[in-house]
N, C-alpha and C positions, 0 to 999 in steps of 0.2 A: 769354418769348422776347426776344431780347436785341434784334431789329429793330422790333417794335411798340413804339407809343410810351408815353414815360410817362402817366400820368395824370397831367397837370396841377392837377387840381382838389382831390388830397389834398392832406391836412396833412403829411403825411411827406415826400411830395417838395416838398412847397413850403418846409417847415423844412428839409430837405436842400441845395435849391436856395440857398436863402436864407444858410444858413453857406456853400457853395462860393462862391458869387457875389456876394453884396453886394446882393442885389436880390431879388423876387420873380419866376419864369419865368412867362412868355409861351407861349401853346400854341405859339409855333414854338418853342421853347426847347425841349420835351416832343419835339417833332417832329425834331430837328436830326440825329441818328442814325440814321433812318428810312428807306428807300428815298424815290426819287422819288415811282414810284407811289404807296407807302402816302403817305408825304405829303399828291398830289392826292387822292387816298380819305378821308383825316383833315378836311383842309382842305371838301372838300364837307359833309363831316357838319356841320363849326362854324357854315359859310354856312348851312344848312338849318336850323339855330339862332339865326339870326343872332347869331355870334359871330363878332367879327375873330379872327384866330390870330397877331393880332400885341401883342392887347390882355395885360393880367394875367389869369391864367386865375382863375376864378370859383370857391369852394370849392362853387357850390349850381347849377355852371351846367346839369346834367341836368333840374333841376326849373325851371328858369324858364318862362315863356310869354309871349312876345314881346304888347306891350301893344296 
């Protein structure tokens, strides 16, 4: 679905990411296409992970546990 966002944390949009732009994406990077709402919906989930969504997205950030 062309409004949800990317996964950040693969290898394929981060090598994709990575040739487009010079950089590694940011979950708001992932996010940027998105509606608002999905956005603030995305954006909660990362908080509740405590992940910024402004940081470099994590290729393991599903399995972490906040220490």
């Amino acid at each position: 679905m062309p409004e949800s966002p990317h996964d950040a944390s693969t290898i394929e949009y981060q090598s994709w990411f990575q040739r487009e732009h010079g950089r590694l994406p940011t979950w708001e990077d992932a996010l940027s296409h998105c509606s608002e709402e999905d956005k603030g919906l995305m954006r909660q989930v990362l908080k509740a992970k405590r992940i910024d969504s402004r940081d470099v997205a994590d290729m393991h950030w599903e399995m972490k546990r906040p220490a």
